[in-house]
Wavefront OBJ file of the C-alpha trace (Angstrom):
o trace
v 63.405 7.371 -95.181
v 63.940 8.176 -91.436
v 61.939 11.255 -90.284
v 62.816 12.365 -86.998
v 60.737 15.234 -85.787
v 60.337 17.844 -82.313
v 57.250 17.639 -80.496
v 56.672 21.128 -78.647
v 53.636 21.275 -76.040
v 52.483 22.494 -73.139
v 52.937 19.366 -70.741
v 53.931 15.987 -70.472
v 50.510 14.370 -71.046
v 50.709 15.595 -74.673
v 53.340 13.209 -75.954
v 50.661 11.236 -76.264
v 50.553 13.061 -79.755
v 53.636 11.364 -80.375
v 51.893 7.208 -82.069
v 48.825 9.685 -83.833
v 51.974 11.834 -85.587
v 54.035 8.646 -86.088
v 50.864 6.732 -87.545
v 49.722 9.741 -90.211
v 53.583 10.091 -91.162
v 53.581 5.805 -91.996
v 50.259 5.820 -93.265
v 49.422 9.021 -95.229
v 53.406 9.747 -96.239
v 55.123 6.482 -96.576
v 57.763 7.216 -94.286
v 58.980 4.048 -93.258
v 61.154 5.099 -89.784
v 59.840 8.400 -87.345
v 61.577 9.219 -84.586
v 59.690 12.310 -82.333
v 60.660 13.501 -79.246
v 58.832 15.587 -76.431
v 60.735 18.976 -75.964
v 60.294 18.747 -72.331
v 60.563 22.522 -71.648
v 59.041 22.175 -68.412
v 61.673 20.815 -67.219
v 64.600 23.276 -68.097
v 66.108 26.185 -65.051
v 65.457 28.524 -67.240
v 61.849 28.454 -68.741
v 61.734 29.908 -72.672
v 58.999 32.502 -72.380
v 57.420 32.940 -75.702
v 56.137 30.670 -77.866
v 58.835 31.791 -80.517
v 61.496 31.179 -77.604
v 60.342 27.418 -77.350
v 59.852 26.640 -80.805
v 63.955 27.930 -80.885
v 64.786 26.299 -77.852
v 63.302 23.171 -78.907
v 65.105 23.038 -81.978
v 68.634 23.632 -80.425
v 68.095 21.075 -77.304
v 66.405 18.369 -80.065
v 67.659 18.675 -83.720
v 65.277 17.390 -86.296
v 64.068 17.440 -90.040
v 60.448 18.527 -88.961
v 59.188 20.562 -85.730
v 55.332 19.796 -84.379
v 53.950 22.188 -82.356
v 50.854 21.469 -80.497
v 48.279 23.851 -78.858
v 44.773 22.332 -77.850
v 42.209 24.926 -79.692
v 40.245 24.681 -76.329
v 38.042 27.775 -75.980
v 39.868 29.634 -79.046
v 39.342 29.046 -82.371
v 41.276 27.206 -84.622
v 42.331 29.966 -86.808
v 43.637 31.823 -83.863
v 45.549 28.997 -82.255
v 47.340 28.683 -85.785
v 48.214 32.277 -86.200
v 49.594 31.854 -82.736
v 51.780 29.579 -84.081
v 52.465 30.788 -87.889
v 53.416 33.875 -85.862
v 56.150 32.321 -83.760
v 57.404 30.454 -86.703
v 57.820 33.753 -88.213
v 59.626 35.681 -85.638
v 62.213 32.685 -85.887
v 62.618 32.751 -89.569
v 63.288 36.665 -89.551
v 66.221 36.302 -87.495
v 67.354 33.660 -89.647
v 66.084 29.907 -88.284
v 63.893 28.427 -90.579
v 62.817 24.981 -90.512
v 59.379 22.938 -91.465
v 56.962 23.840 -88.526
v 53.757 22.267 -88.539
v 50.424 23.139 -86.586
v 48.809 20.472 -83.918
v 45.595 22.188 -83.145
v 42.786 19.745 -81.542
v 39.470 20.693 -81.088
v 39.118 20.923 -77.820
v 41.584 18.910 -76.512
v 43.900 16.223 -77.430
v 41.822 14.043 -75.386
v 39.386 14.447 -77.756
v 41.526 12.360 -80.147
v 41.361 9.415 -77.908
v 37.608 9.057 -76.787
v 36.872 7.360 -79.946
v 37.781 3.887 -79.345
v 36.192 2.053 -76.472
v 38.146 -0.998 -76.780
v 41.330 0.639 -76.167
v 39.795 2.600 -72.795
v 39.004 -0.930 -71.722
v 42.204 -2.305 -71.878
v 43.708 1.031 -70.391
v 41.317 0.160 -67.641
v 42.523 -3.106 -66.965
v 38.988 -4.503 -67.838
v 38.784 -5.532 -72.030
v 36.116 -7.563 -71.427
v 34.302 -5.132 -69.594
v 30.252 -4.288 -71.283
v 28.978 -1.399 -69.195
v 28.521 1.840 -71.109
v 31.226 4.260 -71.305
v 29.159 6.875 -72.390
v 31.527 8.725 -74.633
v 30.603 11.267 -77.336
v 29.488 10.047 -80.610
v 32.947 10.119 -82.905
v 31.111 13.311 -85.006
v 30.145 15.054 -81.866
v 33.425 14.886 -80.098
v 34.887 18.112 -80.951
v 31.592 19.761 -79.367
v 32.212 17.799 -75.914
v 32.834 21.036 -73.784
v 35.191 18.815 -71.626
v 36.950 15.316 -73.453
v 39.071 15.196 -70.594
v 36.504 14.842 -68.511
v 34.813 12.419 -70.678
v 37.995 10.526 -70.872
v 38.415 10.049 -67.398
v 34.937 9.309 -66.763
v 34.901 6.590 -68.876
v 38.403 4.784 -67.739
v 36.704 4.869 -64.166
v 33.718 3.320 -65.518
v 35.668 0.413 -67.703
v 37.680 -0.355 -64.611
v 33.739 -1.799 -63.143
v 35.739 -1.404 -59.518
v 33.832 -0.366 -56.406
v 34.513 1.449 -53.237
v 37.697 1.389 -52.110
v 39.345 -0.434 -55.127
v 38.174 2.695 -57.498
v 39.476 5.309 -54.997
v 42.763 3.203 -55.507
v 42.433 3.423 -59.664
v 45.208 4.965 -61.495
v 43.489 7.041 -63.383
v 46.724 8.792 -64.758
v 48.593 5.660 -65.797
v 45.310 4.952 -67.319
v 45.505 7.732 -69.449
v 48.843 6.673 -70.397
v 47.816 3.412 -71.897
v 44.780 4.380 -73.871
v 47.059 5.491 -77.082
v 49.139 2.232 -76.753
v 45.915 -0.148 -77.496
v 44.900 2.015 -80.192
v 46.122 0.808 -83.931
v 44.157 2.096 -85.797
v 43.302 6.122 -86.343
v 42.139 6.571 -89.466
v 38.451 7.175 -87.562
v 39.846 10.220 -86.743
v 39.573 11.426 -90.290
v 36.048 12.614 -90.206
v 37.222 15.402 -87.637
v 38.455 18.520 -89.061
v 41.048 19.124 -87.090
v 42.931 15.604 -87.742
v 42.023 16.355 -91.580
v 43.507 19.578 -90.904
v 46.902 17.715 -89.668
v 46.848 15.081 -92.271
v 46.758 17.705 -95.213
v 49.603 19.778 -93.301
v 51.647 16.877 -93.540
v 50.784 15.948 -96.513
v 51.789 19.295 -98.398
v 54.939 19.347 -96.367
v 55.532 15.872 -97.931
v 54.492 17.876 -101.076
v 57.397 20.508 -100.420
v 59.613 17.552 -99.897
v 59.795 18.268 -96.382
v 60.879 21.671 -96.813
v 61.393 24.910 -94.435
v 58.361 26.801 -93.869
v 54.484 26.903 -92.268
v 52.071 24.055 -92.534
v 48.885 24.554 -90.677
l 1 2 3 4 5 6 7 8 9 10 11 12 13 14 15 16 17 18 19 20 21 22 23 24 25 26 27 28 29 30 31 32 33 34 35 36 37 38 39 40 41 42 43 44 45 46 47 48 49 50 51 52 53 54 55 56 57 58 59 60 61 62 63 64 65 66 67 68 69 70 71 72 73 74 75 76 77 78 79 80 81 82 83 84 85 86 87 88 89 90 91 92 93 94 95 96 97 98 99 100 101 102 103 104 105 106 107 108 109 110 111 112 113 114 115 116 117 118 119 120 121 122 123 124 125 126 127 128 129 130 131 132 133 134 135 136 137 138 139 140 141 142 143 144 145 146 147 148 149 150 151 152 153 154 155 156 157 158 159 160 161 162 163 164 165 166 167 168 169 170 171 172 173 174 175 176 177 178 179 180 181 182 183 184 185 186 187 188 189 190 191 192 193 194 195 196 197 198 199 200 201 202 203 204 205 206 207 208 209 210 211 212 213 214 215 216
């Protein structure tokens, strides 16, 4: 089976959501072939306004059997971050476009999703060999990191082991960028609820044999 799904977010750093989706669809579902795509709404004339308006305008500029839509929790709860969401999926199936829409909500940030393997923010850093601390948060503890972008960014600078000058130079951003690419493996992830929260989404939309309709 090929799967090929619409990423909606609010910037370009989150397609980084794109290998986590594509490894819980191969892993969890069985589906052998994914193909997401960022709907880069940012870059359109005309901006869609409402969340409803971009899940619609996603759809129509990216056809696809399943639509993610991400929005980092950040200081909001989880509940209301997926209401904001179940709600736009709604207004969209009243006036008659329905189609599988499932809920991305990280706790804080999607960052937090990637602070849990140092060996891949070495080798985003340019440095695997590298042994000073990174300091990140404990894997349990990350959702209650007021700031994992912060802590993210922290630590690439301090895997890089550059001084002066050459760390002013560091690409922090393409960095960033790289960190997802070393990672293989993200079945850690599973002892945060929010990933469990994704994983059973997809999972029941599996269930509904990848049906129209909510999953949050």
């Amino acid at each position: 089976m090929k799967l090929r799904y619409t990423l909606v977010s609010d910037g370009p750093t989150d397609a980084v959501l794109i290998p986590i989706i594509d490894w819980i669809l191969k892993n969890t579902t069985g589906v052998e072939l994914t193909e997401g795509v960022p709907a880069e709404l940012w870059r359109l004339k005309t901006k869609p306004e409402t969340l409803a308006e971009k899940l619609a305008k996603a759809v129509e500029l990216h056809p696809c059997d399943v639509l993610f839509v991400h929005r980092d929790a950040e200081r909001q709860s989880h509940e209301k971050r997926l209401a904001e969401i179940l709600d736009a999926q709604a207004a969209n199936s009243q006036s008659g476009k329905q189609w599988p829409t499932v809920a991305v909500v990280p706790v804080r940030m999607l960052e937090a999703w990637l602070c849990f393997d140092e060996c891949a923010v070495r080798k985003a850093a340019n440095n695997p060999r590298g042994k000073v601390q990174l300091n990140l948060p404990p894997l349990k503890r990350i959702e209650a990191s007021p700031d994992p972008k912060e802590d993210l960014k922290a630590a690439l600078l301090a895997a890089s082991e550059l001084k002066g000058r050459r760390l002013k130079k560091f690409d922090n951003s393409a960095a960033f960028w790289k960190v997802v690419d070393h990672i293989e493996d993200f079945s850690p992830l599973r002892q945060l609820p929010a990933f469990q929260r994704l994983e059973t989404a997809i999972l029941e939309l599996k269930r509904n044999e990848w049906g129209s309709g909510f999953y949050g």
